[in-house]
C-alpha positions as CSV (number, residue, x, y, z in Angstrom):
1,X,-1.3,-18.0,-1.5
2,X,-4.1,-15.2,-1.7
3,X,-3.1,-13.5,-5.3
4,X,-4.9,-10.3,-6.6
5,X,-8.5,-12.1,-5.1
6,X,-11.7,-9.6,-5.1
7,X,-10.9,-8.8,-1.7
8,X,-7.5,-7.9,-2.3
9,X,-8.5,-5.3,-4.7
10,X,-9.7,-1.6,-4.9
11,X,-9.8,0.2,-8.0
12,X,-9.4,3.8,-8.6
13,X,-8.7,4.8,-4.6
14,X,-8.1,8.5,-4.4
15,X,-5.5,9.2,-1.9
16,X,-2.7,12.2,-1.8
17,X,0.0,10.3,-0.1
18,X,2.3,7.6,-0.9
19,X,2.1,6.6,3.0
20,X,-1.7,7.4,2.8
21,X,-1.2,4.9,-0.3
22,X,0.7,2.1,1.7
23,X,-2.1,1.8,4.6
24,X,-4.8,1.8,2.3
25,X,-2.9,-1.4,0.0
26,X,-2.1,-2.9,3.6
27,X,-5.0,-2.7,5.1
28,X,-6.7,-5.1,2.3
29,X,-4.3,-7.5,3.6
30,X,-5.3,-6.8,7.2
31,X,-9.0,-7.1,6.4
32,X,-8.0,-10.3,5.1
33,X,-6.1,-11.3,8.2
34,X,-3.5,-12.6,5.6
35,X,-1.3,-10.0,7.6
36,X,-1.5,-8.2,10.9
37,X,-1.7,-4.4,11.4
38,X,2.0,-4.2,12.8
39,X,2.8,-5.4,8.7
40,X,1.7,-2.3,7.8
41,X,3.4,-0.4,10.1
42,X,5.8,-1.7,9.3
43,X,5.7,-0.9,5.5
44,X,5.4,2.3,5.8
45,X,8.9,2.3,8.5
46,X,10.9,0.7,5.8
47,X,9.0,3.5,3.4
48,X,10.7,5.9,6.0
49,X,13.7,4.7,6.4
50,X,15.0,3.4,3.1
51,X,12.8,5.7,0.9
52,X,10.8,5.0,-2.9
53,X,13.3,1.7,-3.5
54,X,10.1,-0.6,-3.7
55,X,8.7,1.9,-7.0
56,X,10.3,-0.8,-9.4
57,X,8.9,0.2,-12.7
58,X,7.1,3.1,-14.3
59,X,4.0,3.8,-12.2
60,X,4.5,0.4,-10.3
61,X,5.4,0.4,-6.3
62,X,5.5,-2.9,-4.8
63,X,5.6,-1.5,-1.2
64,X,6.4,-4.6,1.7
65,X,8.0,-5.6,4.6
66,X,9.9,-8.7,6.4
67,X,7.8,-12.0,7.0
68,X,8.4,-11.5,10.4
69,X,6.9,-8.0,10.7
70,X,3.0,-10.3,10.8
71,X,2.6,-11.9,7.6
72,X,-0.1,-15.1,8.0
73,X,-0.2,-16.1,4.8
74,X,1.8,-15.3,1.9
75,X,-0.6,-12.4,-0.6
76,X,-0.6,-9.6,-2.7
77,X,-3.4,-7.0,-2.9
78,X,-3.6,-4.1,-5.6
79,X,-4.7,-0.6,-5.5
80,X,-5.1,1.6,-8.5
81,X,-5.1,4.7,-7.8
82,X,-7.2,7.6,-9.6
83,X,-4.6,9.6,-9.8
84,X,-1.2,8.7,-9.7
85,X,1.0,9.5,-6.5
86,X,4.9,11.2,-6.4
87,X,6.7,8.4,-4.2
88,X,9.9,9.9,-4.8
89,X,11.2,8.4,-7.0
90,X,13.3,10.0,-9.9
91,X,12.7,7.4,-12.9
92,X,9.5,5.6,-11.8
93,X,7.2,8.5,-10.3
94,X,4.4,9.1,-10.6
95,X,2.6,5.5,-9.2
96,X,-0.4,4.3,-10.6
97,X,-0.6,0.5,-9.6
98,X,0.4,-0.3,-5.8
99,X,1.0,-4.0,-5.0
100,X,1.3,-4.6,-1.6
101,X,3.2,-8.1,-0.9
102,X,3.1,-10.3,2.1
103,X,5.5,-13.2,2.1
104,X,5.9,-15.5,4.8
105,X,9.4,-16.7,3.2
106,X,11.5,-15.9,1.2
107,X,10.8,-18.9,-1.3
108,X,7.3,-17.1,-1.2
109,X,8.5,-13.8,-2.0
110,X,10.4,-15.1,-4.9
111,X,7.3,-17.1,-6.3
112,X,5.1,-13.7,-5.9
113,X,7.5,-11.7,-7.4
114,X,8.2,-14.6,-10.5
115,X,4.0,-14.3,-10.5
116,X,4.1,-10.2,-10.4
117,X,6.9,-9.8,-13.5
118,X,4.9,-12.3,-15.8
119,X,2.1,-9.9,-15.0
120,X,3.6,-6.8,-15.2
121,X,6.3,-7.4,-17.6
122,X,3.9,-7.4,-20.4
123,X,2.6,-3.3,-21.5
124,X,-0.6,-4.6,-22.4
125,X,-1.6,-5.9,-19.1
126,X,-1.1,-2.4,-17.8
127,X,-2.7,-0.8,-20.2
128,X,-5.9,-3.5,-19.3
129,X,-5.0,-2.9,-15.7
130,X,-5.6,1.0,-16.2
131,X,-8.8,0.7,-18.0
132,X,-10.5,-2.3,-16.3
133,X,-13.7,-1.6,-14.7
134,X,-14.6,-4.5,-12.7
135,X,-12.6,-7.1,-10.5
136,X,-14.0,-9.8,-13.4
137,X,-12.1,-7.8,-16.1
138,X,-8.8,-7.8,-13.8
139,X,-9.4,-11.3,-13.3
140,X,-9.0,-12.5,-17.1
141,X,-6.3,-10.2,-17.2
142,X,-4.6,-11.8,-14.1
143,X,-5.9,-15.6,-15.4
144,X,-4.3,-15.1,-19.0
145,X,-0.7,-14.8,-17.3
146,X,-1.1,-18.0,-14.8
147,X,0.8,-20.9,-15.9
């Protein structure tokens, strides 16, 4: 499982879109070849077609698609933006903090998403999250939750 690794992350990504948004989280994955470019695609499909479901939280979008739309191996990227993004979503916009999620299961996706809500459940790992500088600073903040 590739979780949150330095090559899975891009910090303060200006962008004015959520689809603009969902390529730019997927396309870590891609350069990663943890998933394929149709993933993606498809991402931002199910973006069209079922609208902002994925924006679970306040400023929190976990933005994915079906194992069998090209993931290789099961990851998660991150993007924080620089300025949030209006996804559409009436309790949750704006986003903030995009996790893009490739499962290859769904034993996978349930073990990423266990991983996600320990991270994200607690406020002061988002506050750390929004003011983190560096990957190293994200990576104590992301090591402090393993377990």
């Amino acid at each position: 499982m590739r979780f949150l690794d330095e090559s899975l992350v891009a910090l303060d990504v200006e962008t004015t879109s959520p689809e603009e948004t969902i390529k730019i989280a997927g396309n870590l994955l891609v350069n990663e070849h943890v998933v394929e470019e149709e993933y993606v695609e498809a991402m931002l499909q199910s973006y069209k077609k079922n609208g902002p479901y994925f924006v679970l939280a306040p400023k929190i979008a976990l933005p994915h698609a079906r194992p069998e739309d090209g993931v290789n191996e099961a990851s998660v990227s991150f993007v924080r933006l620089k300025k949030p993004v209006k996804f559409g979503s009436a309790t949750n916009d704006p986003v903030k903090f995009v996790f893009a999620l490739g499962a290859s299961s769904s034993e996978e996706h349930i073990k990423i998403l266990q991983k996600l809500t320990m991270l994200l459940n607690d406020q002061r790992n988002l506050e750390m999250l929004d003011k983190a500088e560096t990957y190293q600073e994200i990576k104590q903040i992301i090591g402090g939750n393993e377990k």
